[in-house]
ZALONU-359165 format. One line per field, with one value per residue: residue number from 1; residue in three letters; x negated, y negated, z negated of N, C-alpha, C in turn. Coordinates in nm, 2 decimals. Layout:
BEGIN
num = NUM,... $
residuo = ALA,... $
n.c1 = X,... $
n.c2 = Y,... $
n.c3 = Z,... $
ca.c1 = X,... $
ca.c2 = Y,... $
ca.c3 = Z,... $
c.c1 = X,... $
c.c2 = Y,... $
c.c3 = Z,... $
! end
This chain:
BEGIN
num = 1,2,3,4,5,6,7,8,9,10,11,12,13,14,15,16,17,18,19,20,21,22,23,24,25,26,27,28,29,30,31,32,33,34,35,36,37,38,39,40,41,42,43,44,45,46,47,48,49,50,51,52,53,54,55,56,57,58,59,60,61,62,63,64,65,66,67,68,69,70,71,72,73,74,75,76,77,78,79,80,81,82,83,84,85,86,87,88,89,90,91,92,93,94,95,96,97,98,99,100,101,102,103,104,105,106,107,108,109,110,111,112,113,114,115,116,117,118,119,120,121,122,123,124,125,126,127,128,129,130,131,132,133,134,135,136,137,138,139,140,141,142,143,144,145,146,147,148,149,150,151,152,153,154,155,156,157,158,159,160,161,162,163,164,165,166,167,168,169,170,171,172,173,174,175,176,177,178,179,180,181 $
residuo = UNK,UNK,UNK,UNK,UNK,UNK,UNK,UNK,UNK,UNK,UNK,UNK,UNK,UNK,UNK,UNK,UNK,UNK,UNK,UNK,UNK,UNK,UNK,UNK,UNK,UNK,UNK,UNK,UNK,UNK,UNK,UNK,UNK,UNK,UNK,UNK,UNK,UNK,UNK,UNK,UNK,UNK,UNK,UNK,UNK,UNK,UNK,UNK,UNK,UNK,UNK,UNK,UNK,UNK,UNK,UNK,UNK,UNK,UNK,UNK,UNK,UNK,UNK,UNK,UNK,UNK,UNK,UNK,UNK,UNK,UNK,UNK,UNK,UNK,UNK,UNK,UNK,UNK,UNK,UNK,UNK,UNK,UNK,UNK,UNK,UNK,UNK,UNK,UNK,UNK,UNK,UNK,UNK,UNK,UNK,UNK,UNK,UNK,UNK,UNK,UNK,UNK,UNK,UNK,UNK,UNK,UNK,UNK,UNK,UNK,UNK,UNK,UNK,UNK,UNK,UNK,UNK,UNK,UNK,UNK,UNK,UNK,UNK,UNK,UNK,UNK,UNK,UNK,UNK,UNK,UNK,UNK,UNK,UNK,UNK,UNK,UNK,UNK,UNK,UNK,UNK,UNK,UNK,UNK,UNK,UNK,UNK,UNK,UNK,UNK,UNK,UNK,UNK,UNK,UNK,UNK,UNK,UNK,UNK,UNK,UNK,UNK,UNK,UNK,UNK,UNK,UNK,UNK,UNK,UNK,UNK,UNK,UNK,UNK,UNK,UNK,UNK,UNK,UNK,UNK,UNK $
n.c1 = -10.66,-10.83,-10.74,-10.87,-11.11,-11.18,-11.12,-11.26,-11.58,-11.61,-11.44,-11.20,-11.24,-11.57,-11.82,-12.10,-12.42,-12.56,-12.73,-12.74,-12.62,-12.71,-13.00,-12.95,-13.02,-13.15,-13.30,-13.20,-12.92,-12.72,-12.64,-12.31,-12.10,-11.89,-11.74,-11.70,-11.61,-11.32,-11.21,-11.21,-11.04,-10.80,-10.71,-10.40,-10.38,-10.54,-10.54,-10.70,-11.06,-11.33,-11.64,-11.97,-12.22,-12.40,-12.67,-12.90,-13.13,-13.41,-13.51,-13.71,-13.89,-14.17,-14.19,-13.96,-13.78,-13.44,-13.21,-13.00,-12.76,-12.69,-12.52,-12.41,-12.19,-11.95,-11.86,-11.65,-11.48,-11.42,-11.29,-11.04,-10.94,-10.85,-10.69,-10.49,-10.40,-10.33,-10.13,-9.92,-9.89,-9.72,-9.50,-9.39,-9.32,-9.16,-8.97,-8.91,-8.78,-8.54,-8.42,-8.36,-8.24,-8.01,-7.90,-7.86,-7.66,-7.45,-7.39,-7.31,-7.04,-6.95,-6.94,-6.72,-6.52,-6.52,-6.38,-6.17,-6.05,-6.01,-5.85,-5.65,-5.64,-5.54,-5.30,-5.19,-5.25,-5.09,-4.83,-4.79,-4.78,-4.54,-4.39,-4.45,-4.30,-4.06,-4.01,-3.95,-3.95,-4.10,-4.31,-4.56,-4.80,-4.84,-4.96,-5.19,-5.32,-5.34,-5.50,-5.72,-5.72,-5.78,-6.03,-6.21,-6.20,-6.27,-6.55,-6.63,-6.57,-6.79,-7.00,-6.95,-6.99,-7.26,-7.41,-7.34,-7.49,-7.77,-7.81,-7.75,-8.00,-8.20,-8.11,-8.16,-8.44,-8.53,-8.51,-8.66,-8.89,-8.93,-8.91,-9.14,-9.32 $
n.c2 = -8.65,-8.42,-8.39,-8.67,-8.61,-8.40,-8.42,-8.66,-8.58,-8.31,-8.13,-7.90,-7.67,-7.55,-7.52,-7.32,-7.18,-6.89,-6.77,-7.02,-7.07,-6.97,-7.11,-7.39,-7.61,-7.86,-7.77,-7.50,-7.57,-7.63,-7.74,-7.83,-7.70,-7.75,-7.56,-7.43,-7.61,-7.60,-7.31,-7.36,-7.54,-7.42,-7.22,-7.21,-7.28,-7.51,-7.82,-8.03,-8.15,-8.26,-8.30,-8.30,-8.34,-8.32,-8.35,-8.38,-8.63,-8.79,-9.08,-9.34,-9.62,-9.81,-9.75,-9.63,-9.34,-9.20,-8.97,-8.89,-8.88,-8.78,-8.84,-8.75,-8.86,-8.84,-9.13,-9.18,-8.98,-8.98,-9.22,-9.17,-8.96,-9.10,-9.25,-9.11,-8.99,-9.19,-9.26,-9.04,-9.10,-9.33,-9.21,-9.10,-9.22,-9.37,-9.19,-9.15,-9.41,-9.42,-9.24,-9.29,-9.53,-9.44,-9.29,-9.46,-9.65,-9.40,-9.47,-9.69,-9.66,-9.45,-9.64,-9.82,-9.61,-9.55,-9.80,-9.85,-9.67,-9.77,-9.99,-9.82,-9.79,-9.98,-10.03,-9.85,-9.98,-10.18,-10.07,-9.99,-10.17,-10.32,-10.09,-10.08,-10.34,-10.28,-10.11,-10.23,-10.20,-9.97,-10.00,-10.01,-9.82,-9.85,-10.06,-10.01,-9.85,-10.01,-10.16,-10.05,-9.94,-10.24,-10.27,-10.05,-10.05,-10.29,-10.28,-10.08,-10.20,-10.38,-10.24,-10.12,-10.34,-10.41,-10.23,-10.21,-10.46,-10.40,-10.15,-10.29,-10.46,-10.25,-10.17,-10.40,-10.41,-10.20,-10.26,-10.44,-10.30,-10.12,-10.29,-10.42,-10.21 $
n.c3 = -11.43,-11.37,-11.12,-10.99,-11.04,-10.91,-10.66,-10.59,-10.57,-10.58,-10.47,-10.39,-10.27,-10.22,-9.94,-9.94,-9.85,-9.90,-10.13,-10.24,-10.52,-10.70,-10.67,-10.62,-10.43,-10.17,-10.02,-9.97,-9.81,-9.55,-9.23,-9.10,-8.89,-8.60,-8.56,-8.80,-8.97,-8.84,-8.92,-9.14,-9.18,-9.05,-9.23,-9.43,-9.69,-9.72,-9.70,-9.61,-9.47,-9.56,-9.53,-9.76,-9.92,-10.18,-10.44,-10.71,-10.80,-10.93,-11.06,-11.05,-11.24,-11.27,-11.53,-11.65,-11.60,-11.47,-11.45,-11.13,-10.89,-10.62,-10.34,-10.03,-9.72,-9.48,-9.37,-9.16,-9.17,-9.42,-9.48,-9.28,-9.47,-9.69,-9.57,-9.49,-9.71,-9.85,-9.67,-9.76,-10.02,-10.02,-9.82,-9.99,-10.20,-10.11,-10.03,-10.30,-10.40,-10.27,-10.36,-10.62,-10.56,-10.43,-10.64,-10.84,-10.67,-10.69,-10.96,-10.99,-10.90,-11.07,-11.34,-11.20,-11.19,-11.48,-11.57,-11.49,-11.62,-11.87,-11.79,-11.80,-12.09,-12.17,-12.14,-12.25,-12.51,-12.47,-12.47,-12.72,-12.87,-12.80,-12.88,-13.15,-13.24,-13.18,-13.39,-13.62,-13.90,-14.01,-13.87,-13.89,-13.88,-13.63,-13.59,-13.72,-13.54,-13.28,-13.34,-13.34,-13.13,-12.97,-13.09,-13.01,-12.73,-12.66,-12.72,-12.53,-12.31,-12.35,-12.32,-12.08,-11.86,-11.94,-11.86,-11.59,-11.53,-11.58,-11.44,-11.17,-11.16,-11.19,-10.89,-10.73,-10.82,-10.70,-10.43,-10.40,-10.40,-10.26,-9.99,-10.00,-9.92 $
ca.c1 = -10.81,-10.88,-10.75,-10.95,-11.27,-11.19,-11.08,-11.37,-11.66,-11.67,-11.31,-11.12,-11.34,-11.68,-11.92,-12.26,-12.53,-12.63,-12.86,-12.77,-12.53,-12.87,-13.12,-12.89,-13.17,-13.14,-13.34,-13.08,-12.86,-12.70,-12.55,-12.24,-12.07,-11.70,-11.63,-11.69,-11.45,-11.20,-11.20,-11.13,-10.95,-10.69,-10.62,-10.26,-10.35,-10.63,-10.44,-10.78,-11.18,-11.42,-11.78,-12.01,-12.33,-12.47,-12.78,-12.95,-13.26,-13.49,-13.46,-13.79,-13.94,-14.29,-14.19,-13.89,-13.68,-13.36,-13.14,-12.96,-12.65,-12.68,-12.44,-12.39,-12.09,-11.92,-11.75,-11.55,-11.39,-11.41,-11.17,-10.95,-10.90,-10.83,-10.59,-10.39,-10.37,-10.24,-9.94,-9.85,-9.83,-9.63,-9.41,-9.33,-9.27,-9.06,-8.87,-8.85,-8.69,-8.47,-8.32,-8.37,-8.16,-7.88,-7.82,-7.80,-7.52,-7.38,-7.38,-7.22,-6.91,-6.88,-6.89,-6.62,-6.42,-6.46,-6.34,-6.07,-5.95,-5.99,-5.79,-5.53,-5.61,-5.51,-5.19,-5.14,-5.19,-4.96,-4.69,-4.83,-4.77,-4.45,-4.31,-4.46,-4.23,-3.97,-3.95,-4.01,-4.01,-4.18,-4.44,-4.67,-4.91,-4.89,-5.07,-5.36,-5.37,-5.32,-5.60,-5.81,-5.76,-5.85,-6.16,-6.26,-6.15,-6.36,-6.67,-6.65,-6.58,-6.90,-7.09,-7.00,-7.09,-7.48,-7.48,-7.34,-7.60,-7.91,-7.83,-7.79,-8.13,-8.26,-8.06,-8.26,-8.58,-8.63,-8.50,-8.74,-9.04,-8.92,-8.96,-9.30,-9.39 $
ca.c2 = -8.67,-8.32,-8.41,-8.71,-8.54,-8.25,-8.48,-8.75,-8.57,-8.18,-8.09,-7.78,-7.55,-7.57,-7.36,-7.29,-7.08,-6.78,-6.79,-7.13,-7.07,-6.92,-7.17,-7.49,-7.70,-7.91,-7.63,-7.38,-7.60,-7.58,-7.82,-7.77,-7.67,-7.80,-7.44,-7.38,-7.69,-7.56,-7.17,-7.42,-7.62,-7.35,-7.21,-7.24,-7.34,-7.63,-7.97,-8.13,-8.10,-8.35,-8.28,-8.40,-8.33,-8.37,-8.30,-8.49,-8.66,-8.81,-9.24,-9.41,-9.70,-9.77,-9.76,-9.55,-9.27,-9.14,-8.88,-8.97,-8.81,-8.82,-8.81,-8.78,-8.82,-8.89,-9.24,-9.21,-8.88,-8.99,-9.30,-9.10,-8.92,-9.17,-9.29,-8.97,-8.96,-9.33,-9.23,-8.92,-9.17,-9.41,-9.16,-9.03,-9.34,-9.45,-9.12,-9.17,-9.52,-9.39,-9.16,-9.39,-9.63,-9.40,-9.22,-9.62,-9.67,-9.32,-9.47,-9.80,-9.60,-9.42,-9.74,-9.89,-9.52,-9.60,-9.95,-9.79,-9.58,-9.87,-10.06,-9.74,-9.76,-10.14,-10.01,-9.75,-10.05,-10.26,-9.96,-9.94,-10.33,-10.30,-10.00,-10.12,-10.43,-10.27,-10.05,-10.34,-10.17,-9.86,-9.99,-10.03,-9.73,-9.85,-10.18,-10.01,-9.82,-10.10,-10.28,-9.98,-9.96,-10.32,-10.23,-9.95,-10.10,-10.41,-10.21,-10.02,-10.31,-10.50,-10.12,-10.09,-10.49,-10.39,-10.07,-10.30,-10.54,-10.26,-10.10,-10.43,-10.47,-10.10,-10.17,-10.51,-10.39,-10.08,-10.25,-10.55,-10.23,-10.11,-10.39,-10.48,-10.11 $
ca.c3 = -11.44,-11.31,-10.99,-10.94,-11.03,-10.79,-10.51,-10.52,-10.57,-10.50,-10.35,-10.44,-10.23,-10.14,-9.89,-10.01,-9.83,-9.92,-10.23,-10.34,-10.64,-10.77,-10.65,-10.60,-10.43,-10.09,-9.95,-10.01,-9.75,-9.40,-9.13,-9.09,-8.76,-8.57,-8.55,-8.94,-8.97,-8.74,-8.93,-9.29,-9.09,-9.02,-9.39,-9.46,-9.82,-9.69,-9.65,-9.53,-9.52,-9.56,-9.54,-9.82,-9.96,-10.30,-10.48,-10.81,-10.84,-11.07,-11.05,-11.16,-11.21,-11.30,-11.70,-11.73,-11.49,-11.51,-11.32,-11.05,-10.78,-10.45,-10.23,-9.82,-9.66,-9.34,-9.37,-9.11,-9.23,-9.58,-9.40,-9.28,-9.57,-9.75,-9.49,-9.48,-9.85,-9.87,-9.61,-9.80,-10.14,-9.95,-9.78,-10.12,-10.25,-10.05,-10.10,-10.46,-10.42,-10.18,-10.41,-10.71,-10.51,-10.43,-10.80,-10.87,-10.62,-10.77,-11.13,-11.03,-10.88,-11.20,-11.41,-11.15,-11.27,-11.62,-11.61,-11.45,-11.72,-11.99,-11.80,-11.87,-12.21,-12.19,-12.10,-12.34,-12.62,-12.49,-12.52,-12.82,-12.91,-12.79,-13.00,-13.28,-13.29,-13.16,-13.50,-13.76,-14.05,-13.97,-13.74,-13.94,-13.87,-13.54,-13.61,-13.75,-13.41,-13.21,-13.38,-13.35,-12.99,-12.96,-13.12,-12.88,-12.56,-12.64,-12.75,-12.43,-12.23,-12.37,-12.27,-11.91,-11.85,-11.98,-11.77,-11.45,-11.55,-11.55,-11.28,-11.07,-11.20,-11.12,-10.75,-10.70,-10.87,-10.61,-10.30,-10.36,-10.42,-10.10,-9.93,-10.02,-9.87 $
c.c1 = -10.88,-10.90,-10.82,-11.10,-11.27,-11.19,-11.22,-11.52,-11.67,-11.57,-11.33,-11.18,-11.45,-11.76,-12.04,-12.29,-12.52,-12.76,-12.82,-12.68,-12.65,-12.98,-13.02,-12.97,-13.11,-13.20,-13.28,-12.93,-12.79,-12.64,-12.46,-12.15,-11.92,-11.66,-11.58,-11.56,-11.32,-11.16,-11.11,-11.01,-10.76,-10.63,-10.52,-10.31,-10.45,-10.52,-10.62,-10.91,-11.31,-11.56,-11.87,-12.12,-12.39,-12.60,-12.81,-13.10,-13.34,-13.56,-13.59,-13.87,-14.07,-14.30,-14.06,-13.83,-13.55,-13.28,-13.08,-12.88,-12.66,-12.57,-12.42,-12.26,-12.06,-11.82,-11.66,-11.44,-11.33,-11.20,-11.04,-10.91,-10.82,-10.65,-10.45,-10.33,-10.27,-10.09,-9.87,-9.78,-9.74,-9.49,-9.35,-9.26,-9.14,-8.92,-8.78,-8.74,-8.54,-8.35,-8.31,-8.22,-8.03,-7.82,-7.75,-7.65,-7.39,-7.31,-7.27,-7.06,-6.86,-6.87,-6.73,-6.51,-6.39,-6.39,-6.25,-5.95,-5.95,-5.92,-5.63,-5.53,-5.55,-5.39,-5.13,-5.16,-5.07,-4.82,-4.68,-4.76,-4.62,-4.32,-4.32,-4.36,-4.06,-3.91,-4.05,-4.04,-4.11,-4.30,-4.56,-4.82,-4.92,-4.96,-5.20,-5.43,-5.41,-5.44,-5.72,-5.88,-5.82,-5.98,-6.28,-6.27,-6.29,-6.53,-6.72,-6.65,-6.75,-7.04,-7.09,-7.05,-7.25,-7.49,-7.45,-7.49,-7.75,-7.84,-7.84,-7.91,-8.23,-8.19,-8.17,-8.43,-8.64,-8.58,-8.63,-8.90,-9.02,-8.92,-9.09,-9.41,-9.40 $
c.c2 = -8.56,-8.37,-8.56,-8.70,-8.50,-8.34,-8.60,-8.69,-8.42,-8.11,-7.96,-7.66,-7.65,-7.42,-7.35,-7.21,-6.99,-6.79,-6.90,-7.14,-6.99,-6.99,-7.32,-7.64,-7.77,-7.79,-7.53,-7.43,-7.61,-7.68,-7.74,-7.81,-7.73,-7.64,-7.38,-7.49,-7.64,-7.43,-7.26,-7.47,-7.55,-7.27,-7.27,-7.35,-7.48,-7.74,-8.08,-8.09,-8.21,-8.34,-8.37,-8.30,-8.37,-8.28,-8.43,-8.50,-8.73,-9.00,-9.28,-9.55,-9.69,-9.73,-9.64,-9.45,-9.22,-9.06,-8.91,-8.91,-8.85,-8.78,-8.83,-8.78,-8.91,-9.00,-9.21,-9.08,-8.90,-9.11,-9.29,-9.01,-9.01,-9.23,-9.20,-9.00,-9.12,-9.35,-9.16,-9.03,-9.26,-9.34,-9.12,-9.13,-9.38,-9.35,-9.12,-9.29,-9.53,-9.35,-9.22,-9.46,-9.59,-9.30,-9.35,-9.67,-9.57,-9.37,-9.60,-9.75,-9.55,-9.53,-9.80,-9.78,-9.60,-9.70,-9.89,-9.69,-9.67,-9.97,-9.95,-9.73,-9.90,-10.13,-9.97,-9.83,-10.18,-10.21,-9.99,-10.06,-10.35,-10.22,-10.06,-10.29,-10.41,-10.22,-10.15,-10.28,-10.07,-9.86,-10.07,-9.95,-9.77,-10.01,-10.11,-9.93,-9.86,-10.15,-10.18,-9.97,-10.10,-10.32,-10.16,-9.98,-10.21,-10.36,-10.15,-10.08,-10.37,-10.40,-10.14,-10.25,-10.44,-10.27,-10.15,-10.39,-10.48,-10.22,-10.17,-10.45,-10.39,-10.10,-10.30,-10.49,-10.30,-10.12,-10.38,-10.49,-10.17,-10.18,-10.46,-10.35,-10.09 $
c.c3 = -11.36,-11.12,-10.93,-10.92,-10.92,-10.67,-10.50,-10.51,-10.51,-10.43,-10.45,-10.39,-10.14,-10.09,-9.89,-9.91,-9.93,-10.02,-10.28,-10.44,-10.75,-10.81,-10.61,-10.52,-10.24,-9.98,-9.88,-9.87,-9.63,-9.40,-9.09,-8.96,-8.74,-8.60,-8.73,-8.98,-8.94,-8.85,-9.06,-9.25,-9.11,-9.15,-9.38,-9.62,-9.82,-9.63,-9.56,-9.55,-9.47,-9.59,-9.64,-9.85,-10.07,-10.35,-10.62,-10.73,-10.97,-11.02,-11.12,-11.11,-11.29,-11.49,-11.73,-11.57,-11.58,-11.42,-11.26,-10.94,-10.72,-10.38,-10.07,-9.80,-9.58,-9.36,-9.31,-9.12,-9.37,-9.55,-9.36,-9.34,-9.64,-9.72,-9.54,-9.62,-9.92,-9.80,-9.67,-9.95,-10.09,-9.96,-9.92,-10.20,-10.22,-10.05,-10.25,-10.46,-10.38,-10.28,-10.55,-10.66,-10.52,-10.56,-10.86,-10.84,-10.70,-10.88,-11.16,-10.98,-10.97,-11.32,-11.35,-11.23,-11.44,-11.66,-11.54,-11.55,-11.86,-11.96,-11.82,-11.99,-12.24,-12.18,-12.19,-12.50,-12.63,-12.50,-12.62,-12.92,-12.95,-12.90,-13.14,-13.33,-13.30,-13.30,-13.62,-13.90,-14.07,-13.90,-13.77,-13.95,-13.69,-13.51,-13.62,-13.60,-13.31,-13.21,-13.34,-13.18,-12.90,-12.94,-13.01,-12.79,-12.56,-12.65,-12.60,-12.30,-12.22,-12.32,-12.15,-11.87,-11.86,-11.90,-11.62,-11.46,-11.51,-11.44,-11.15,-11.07,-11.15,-10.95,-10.75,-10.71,-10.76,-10.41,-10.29,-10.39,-10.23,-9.98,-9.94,-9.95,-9.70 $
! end
């Protein structure tokens, strides 16, 4: 909110005359010069500088008045403000998506890993399956493990699916914002 105040109406620095932080009055005012441009201009910490002019007044009609802001300013600097500040959100943007896009790719490589190591654990119950028939009488603690790894496997299965899913989604979602840019 700050920064739209600051940025549409009085900017982050303004240059006043001499006396008028005293006397604030149209009076109090000066035209302002290319070279005075140029001096702001060149500040390191100035990104831009757009000439404007305000003052109140007093708004009336024959029955009632009320106060009233005036403002001057140079359209076609205002324009190209504007501009500027519309490429910089852009460019940014489009940075974001960028790197949006590619943590995306990142995430689906490490899903492809994980599903990679549950199909080792797919392995490690059919050992599992295995032994347990091999020792009939005894292999009964390895049922309940068997079943357990069942369990797990399938749970973790039914996980990476919904994270393939969203991320397809988050990959689709920011190449079809980046293409509208």
């Amino acid at each position: 909110m700050l920064e739209n105040t600051v940025g549409i109406f009085s900017g982050y620095l303004q240059i006043h005359q001499d006396g008028y932080q005293d006397n604030p009055t149209l009076d109090n005012s000066f035209e302002i010069s290319d070279s005075l441009m140029n001096i702001v201009r060149s500040k390191p910490a100035v990104s831009s500088v757009v000439p404007r002019i305000d003052s109140y007044a007093l708004a009336a009609t024959q029955h009632q008045s009320r106060p009233a802001m005036i403002m001057g300013i140079d359209v076609e600097a205002e324009i190209a403000e504007v501009a500027a500040h519309r490429k910089k959100f852009l460019d940014e943007t489009m940075g974001s998506l960028q790197s949006v896009e590619a943590e995306a790719k990142r995430f689906a490589r490490s899903v492809l890993d994980m599903k990679r190591y549950v199909t080792g654990l797919s392995s490690t119950r059919m050992m599992c399956k295995i032994e347990s028939a091999a020792l009939s009488n005894s292999g009964t603690a390895l049922v309940g493990i068997v079943e357990q790894l069942d369990a797990c496997q399938d749970e973790i299965e039914e996980r990476l699916a919904r994270m393939v899913e969203l991320n397809s989604v988050i990959q689709s979602n920011t190449a079809m914002l980046r293409s509208m840019l």
